[in-house]
C-alpha positions, 0 to 999 in steps of 0.5 A, spaced: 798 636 953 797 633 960 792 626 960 789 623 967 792 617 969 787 612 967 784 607 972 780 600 972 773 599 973 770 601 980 763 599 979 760 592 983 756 590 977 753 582 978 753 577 975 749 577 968 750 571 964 744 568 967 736 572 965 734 572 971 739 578 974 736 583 968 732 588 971 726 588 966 723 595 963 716 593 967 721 593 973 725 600 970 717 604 969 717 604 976 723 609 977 721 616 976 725 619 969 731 624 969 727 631 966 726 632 959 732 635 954 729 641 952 727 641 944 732 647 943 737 645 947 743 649 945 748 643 945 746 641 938 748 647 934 755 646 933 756 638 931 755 631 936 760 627 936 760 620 937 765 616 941 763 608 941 766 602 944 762 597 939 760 598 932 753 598 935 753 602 941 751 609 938 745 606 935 743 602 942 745 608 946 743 615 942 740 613 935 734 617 937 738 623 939 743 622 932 736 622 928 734 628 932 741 632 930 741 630 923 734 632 922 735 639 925 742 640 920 747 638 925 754 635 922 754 628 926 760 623 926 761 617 929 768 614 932 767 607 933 774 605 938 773 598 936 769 594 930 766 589 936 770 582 933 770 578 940 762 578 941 762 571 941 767 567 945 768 560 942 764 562 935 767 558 929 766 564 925 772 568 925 773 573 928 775 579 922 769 576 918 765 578 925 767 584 925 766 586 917 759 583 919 757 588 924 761 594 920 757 592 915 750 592 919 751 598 923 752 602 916 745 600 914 743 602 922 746 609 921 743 610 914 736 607 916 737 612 922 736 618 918 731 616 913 736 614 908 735 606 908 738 605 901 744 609 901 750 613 904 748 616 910 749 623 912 753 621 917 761 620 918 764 614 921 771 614 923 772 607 926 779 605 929 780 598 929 782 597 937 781 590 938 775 588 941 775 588 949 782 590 949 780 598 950 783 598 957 790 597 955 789 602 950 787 608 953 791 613 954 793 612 946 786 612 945 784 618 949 790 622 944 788 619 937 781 622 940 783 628 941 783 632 934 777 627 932 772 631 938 776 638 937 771 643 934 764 639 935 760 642 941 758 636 944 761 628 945 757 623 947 760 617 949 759 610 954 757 612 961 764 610 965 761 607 971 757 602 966 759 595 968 763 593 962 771 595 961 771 597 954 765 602 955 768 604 961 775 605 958 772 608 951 768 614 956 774 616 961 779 616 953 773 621 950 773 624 957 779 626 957 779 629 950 774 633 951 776 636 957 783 638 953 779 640 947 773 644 951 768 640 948 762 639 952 760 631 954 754 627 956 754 619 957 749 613 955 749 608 959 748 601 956 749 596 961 746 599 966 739 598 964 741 591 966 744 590 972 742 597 976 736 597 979 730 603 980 733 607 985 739 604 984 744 609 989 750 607 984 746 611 978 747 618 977 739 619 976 741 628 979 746 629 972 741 626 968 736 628 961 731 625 958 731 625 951 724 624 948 723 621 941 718 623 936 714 618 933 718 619 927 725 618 931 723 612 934 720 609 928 727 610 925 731 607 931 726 601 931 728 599 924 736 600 925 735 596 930 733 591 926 739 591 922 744 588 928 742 582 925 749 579 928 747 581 936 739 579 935 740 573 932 744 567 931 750 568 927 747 561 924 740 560 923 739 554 926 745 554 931 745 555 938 750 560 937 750 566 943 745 571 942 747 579 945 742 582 945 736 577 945 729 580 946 729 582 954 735 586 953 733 589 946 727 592 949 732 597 953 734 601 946 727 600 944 723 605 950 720 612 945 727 616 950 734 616 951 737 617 957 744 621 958 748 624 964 751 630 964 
């Protein structure tokens, strides 16, 4: 097995811990979207894959498309690299209890996902336990363990490699390599992107891009698992001014009736 030296990010992203960098999705109507994925669109037929950095990030980036593959019979499993313990610096809630949250609430997400709220979801979760923000420094090791989890599936989708945050971009370049040694397909998800990028955005691939349009039945599902983050979409404390990762401008991204993938 021959695994590519791995790099560092090379995307120029700005600043984005104040609101007024983000672009909004009023701002991103003004870009002509990718062509549509076609609704018979051959990639599904033998299994989706799912290699994510955070416990959340499937669900932000394709849960509409996961919904799609379950509908249609299609064996999905998640592998989360890491169960998200460092989304909030300074927090006084420890850090293996943030995590346990967000494993938790991501559980309820995929459940709710394909129609399942109440119970067990049809979909398999592998989660590998790579702490938080340390993706980088764990990527050739993470690319191997990879390796037999994509093998056999006809397609991974992962974060996009040129998204602007270290642990996605480290999770895409490992499932990358994976897949080119397995010869499995691979598509990415931006989720930065949306935020720091502008329309026509020369930095955005938009020649290697799908759209995948939800039914209103998919984008009802994902609009209720979003609702399960509560850990990113509210205070950790209610009544305290903890961090908020996904306040409502962000959260609006995930909540448009597409996806958007890179081939």
């Amino acid at each position: 097995m021959s695994l590519p030296t791995f790099r560092g990010s090379r995307t120029p992203v700005p600043d984005s811990s104040s609101g007024s960098t983000w672009t909004t999705t009023s701002e991103w109507r003004r870009q002509s979207l990718p062509v549509t994925l076609p609704e018979d669109w051959p990639g599904l037929a033998g299994g989706l894959v799912v290699v994510a950095a955070h416990p959340e990030d499937a669900v932000l980036g394709v849960g509409g498309f996961i919904s799609r593959a379950v509908a249609g019979g299609v064996p999905v499993r998640v592998v989360s690299v890491t169960d998200g313990d460092a989304s909030h610096p300074g927090s006084r809630l420890p850090g293996s209890v943030l995590a346990a949250r967000r494993v938790r609430e991501s559980d309820r997400a995929f459940a709710t996902l394909v129609g399942n709220p109440g119970g067990v979801a049809p979909v398999e979760v592998i989660r590998l336990r790579i702490p938080d923000r340390t993706v980088g420094s764990h990527e050739r090791d993470l690319a191997e363990r990879l390796i037999p989890l994509v093998a056999g599936f006809a397609l991974c989708a992962t974060n996009w490699r040129e998204d602007g945050f270290a642990d996605h971009e480290s999770t895409g370049r490992a499932a990358d390599a994976a897949c080119r040694e397995t010869g499995v397909g691979l598509v990415e998800f931006p989720l930065r992107m949306w935020q720091w990028a502008r329309p026509d955005d020369a930095r955005v691939p938009w020649s290697r891009a799908l759209r995948v349009d939800l039914t209103e039945v998919q984008q009802a599902r994902k609009e209720r698992a979003l609702s399960c983050l509560a850990s990113q979409i509210a205070p950790l404390v209610p009544g305290r001014d903890d961090r908020i990762p996904l306040p409502p401008e962000k959260l609006a991204y995930f909540r448009r009736p597409f996806e958007v993938l890179f081939r």
